[in-house]
C-alpha positions in Angstrom: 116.4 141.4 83.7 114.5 143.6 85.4 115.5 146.6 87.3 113.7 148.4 90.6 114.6 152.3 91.3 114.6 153.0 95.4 114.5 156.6 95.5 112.9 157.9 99.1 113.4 161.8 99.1 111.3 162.4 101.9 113.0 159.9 104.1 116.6 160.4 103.0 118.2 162.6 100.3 122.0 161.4 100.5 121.1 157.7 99.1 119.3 156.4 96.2 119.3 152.7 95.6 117.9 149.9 92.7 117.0 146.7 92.8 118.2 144.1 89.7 116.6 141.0 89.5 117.1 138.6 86.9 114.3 135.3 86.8 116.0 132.0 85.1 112.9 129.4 84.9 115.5 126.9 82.8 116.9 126.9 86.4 114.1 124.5 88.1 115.5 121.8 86.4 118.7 122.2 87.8 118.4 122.5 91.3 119.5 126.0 91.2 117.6 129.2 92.4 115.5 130.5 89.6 115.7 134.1 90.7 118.7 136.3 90.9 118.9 139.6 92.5 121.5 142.3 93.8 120.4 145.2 95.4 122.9 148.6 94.6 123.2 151.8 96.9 124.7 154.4 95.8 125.7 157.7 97.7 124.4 161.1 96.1 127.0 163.6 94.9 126.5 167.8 95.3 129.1 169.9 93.6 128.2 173.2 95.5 
């Protein structure tokens, strides 16, 4: 499993996102896909 931080302050400081990806090659052989990924976005908190 491999996980991708998304982090774009000069573009937008409210989100911050990451990427998980996990890569099954036993999967070929199956017919099924052999990469699996989700992509999380997550709102950013202040506690002025």
């Amino acid at each position: 499993m491999r996980c991708m931080p998304a982090y774009l302050p000069k573009y937008n400081l409210k989100y911050c996102g990451v990427k998980i990806v996990s890569v099954a090659p036993a999967n070929k052989k199956r017919g099924l896909p052999t990469v699996l990924g989700e992509y999380l976005l997550r709102m950013r908190k202040h506690s002025n």
